[in-house]
C-alpha positions as CSV (number, residue, x, y, z in Angstrom):
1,X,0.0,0.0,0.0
2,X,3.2,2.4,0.3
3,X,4.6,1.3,-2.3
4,X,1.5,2.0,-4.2
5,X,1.0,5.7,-3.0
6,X,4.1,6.7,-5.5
7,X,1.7,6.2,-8.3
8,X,-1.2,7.9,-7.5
9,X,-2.4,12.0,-8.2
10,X,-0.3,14.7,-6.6
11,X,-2.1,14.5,-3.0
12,X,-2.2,11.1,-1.9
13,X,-0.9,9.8,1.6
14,X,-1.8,6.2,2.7
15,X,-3.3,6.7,5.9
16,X,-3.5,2.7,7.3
17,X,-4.5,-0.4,6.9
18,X,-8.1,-1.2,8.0
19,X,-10.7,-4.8,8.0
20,X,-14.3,-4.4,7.0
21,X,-17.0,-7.0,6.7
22,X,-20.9,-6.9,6.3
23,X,-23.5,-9.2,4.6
24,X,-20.7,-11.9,4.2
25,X,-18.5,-9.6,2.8
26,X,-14.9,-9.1,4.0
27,X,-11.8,-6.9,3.3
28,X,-8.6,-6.0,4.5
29,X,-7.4,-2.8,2.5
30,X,-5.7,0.4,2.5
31,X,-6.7,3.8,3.4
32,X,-6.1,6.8,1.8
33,X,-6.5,10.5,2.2
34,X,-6.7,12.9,0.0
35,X,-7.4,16.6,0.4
36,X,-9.7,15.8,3.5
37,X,-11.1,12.7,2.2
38,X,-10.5,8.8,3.3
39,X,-10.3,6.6,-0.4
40,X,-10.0,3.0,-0.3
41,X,-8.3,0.7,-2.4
42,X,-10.2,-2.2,-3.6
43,X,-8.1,-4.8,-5.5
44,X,-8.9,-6.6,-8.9
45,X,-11.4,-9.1,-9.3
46,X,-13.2,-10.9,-11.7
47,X,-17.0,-11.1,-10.7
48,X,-20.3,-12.3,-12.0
49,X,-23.0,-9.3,-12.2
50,X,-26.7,-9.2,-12.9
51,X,-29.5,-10.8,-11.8
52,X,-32.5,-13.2,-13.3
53,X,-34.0,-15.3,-10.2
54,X,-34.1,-16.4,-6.4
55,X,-31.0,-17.9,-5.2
56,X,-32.6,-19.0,-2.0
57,X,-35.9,-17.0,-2.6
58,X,-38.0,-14.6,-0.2
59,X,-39.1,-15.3,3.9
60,X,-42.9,-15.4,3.9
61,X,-43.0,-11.8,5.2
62,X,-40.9,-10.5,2.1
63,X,-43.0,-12.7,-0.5
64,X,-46.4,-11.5,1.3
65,X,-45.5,-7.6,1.2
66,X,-43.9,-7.9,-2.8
67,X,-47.6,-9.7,-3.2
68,X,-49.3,-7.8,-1.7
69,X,-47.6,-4.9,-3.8
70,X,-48.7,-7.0,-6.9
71,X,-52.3,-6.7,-6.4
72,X,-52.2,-2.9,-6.0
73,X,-50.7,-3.2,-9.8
74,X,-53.4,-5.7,-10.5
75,X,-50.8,-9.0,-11.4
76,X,-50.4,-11.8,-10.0
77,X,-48.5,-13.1,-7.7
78,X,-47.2,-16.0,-10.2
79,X,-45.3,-12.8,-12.2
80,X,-43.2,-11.6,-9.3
81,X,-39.9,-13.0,-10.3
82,X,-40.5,-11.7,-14.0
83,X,-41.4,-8.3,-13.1
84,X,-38.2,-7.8,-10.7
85,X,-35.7,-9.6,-13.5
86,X,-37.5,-7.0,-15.8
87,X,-35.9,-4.1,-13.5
88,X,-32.4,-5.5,-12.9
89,X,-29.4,-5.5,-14.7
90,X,-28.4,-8.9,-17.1
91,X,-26.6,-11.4,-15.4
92,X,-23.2,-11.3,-16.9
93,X,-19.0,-12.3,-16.2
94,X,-17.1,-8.8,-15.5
95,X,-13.2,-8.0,-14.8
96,X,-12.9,-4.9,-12.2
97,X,-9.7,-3.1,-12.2
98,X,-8.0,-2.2,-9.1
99,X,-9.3,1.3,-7.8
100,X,-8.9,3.7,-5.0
101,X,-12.3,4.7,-4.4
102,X,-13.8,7.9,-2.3
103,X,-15.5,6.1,1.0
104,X,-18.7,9.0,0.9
105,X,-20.9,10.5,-1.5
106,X,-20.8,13.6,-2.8
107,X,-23.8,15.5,-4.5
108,X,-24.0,16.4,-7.8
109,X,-25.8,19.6,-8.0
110,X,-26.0,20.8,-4.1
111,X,-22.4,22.5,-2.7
112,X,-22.9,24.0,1.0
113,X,-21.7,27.3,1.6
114,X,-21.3,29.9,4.9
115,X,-23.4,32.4,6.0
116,X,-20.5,34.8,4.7
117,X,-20.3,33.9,1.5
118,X,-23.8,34.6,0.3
119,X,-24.1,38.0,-1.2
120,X,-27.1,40.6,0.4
121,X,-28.0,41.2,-2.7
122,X,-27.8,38.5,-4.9
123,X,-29.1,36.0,-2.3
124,X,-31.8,37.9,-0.2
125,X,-34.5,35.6,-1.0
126,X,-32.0,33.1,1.0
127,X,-31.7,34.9,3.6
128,X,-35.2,36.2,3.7
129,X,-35.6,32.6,4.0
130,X,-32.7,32.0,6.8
131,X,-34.6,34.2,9.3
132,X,-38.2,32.5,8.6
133,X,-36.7,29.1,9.2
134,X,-35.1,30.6,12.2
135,X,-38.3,31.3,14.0
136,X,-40.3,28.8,12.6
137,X,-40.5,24.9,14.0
138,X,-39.4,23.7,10.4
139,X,-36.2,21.6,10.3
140,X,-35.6,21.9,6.3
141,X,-36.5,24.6,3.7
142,X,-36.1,23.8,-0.4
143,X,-36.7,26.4,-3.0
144,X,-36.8,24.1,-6.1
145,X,-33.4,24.2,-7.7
146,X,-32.2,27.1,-6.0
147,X,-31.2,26.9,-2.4
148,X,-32.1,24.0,0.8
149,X,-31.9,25.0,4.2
150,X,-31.4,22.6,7.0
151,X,-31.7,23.0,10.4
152,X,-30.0,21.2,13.4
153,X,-27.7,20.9,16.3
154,X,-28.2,25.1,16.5
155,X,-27.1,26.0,13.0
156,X,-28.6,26.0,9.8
157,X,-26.4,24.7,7.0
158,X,-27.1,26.1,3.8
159,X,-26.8,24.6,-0.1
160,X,-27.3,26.0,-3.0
161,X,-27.7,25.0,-6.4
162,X,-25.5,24.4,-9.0
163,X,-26.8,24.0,-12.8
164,X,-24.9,22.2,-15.4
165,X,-26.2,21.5,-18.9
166,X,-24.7,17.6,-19.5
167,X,-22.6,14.8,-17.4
168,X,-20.0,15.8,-19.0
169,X,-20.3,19.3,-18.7
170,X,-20.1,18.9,-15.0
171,X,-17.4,16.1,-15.8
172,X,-15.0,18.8,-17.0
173,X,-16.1,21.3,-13.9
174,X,-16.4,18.8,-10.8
175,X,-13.5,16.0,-11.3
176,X,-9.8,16.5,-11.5
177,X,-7.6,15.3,-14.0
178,X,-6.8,11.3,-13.0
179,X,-10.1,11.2,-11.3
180,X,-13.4,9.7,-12.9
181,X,-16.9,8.0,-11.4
182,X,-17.5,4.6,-11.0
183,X,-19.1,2.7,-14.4
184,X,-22.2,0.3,-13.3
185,X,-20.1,-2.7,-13.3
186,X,-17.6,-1.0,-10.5
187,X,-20.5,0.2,-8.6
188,X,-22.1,-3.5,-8.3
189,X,-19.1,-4.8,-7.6
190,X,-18.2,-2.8,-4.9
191,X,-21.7,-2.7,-3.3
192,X,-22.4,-6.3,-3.9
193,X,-19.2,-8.0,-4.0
194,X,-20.8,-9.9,-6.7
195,X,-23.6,-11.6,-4.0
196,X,-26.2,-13.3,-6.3
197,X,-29.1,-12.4,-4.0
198,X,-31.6,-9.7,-4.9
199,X,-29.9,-7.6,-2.0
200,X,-26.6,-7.5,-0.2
201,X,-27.9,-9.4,2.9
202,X,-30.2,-12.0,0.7
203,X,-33.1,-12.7,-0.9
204,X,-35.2,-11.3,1.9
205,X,-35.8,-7.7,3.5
206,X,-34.4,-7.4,6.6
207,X,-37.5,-5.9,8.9
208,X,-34.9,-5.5,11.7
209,X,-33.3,-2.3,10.1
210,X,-34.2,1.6,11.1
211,X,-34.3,2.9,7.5
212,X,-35.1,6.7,6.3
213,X,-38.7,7.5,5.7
214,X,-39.8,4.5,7.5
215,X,-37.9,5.0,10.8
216,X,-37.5,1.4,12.9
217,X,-38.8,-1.5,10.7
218,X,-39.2,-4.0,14.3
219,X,-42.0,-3.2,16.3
220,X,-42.2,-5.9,17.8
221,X,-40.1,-4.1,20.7
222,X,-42.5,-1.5,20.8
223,X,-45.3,-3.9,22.0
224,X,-43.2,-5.7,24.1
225,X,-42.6,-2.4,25.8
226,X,-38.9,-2.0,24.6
227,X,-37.7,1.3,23.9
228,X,-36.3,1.5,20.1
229,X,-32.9,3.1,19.9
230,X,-34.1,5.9,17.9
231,X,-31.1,7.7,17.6
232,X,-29.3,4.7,16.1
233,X,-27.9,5.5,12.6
234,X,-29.6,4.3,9.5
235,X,-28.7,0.3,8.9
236,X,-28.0,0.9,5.2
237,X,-25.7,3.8,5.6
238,X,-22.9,1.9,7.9
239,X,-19.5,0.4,6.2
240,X,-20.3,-2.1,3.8
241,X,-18.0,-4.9,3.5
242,X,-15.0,-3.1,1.1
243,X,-15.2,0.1,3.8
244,X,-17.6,2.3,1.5
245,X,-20.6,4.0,2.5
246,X,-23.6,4.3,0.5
247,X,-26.9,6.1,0.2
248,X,-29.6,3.9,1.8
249,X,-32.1,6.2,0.4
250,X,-34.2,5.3,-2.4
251,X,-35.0,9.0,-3.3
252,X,-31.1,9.6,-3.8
253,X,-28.8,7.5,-6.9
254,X,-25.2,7.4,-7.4
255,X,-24.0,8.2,-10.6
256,X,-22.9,5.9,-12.8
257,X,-21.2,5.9,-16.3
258,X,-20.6,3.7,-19.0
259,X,-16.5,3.8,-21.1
260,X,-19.2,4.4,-23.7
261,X,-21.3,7.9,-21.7
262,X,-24.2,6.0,-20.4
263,X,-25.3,7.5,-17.4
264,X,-27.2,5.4,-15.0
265,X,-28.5,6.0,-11.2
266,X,-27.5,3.0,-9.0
267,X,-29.1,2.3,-5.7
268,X,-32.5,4.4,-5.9
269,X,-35.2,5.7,-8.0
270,X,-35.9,9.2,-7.1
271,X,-38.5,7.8,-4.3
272,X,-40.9,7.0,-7.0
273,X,-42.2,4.1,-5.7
274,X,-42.5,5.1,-2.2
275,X,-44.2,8.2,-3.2
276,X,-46.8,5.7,-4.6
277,X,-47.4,4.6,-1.6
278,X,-45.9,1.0,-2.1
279,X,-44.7,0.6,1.0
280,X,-41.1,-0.3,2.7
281,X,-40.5,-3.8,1.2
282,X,-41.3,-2.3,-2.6
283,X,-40.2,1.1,-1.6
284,X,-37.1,-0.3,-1.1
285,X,-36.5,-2.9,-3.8
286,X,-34.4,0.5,-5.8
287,X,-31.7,-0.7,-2.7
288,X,-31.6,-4.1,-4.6
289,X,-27.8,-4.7,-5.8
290,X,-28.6,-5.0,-9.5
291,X,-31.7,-2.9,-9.7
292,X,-32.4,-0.5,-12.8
293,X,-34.9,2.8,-12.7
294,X,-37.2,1.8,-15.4
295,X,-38.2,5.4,-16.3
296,X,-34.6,7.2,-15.6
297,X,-34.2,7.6,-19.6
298,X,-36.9,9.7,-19.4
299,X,-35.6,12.4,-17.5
300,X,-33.1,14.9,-19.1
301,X,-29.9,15.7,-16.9
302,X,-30.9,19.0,-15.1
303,X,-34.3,17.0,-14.2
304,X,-32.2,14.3,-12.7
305,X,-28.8,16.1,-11.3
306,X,-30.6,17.3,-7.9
307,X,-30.9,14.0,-6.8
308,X,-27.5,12.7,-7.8
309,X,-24.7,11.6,-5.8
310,X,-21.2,10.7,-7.1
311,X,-17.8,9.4,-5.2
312,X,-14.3,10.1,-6.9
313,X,-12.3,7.2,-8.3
314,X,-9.4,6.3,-9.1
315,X,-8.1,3.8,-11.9
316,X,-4.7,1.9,-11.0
């Protein structure tokens, strides 16, 4: 890992050597910092990728909640398998690279910023907006592609929004030369480890977890008078098992792209399904390892960008 920090961008220092494991998952690896950030390196492997049916197949909670999920659509529960291979990506053989990959998320269109730098006249209607959130019992604000507000922990930390026209438009702004995003395959890889299960755990949800917009999936402590950790983090936004933290949050993706410019969200779908009120089980499925937005082709880059999330990489 020392030897390795010779060839990497102007910046690098290997930090130390570090295990992870989750979901069956385990890896000893290097640590890296650059610039205020921890990368990993995660070595070369050749992986199969994609998904077309049950390896083990669902718990009856997880195959009751996707049924019942199937009648709201009006289809039956005999098409379940179908209709999920319909949203994931092929199964298929893959050879990843070594990389040195940034451990969080970063988003695409939403840079925070200090009371300071806004400008009193250029960004009143922020902080017209900054002393109404002040004295009101709101925790967030959100002018639509503009400016978000969040409040917390006494301060209010503000982002503001950043247009761009393309992906690579934004390329050639946001990422330094020797730097790049992670294609699909990478992205799989490193959130999967190649498991052939729907998700990194299995085949089944896991109704043990405290997830975002659902809060604590067990209640069965609640009836047995056992107070829920509620201040616990979120389940799917701890170390996976190569060190790298990911979104857990359906309405967020990580951008991908394709050596050819495809540009694919990984890991969510905008919150589409659980805005339709499909619950946590289908709600979630966009957390699935190999899972595709159907509809994400639709959507032109500045309609997507706001709910984009990226990490830096690094090709050795």
């Amino acid at each position: 890992m020392r030897e390795l920090n010779a060839r990497l961008p102007e910046g690098f220092t290997f930090l130390r050597m570090e295990r992870f494991e989750r979901f069956g998952l385990g890896l000893e690896t290097g640590i890296y910092m650059y610039e205020g950030c921890e990368f990993v390196y995660v070595p070369r492997d050749r992986v199969t990728l994609g998904w077309e049916h049950w390896t083990v197949g669902p718990d009856e909670e997880t195959r009751g909640e996707f049924e019942s999920g199937l009648e709201d659509m009006n289809r039956e529960p005999a098409e379940l398998e179908h209709l999920l291979r319909q949203q994931m990506s092929p199964v298929r053989e893959a050879d990843i690279g070594p990389l040195l990959i940034e451990r969080q998320t970063r988003s695409v269109a939403w840079y925070e910023v200090e009371l300071a730098d806004l400008d009193p006249e250029e960004d009143d209607d922020v902080l017209e907006a900054i002393e109404r959130i002040k004295a009101s019992n709101y925790g967030s604000y959100e002018q639509h592609q503009s400016f978000r507000l969040d409040k917390g922990d006494g301060r209010i930390r503000i982002w503001l929004y950043a247009d761009s026209p393309s992906q690579q438009a934004w390329a050639e702004d946001e990422l330094p030369n020797g730097f790049d995003v992670l294609t699909e395959d990478e992205w799989e890889y490193a959130y999967g480890g190649g498991c052939r299960t729907l998700f990194p755990w299995g085949d089944s949800f896991d109704y043990r977890m405290k997830v975002r917009h659902f809060g604590e999936l067990d209640r069965e402590q609640e009836e047995q008078g056992e107070p829920l950790e509620s201040d616990r983090p979120f389940d799917l936004e701890k170390s996976g098992g190569m060190g790298l933290l990911f979104l857990g949050d359906p309405y967020k993706q990580e951008l991908t792209v394709s050596p050819e410019g495809l540009v694919r969200g990984k890991g969510g779908d905008g919150g589409a399904l659980i805005c339709g009120g499909m619950g946590v089980t289908w709600g979630y499925l966009p957390v699935a390892t190999y899972y595709r937005d159907p509809y994400e082709e639709e959507l032109e880059w500045e309609d997507r960008a706001e709910y984009l999330y990226y990490r830096r990489v690094v090709r050795l």
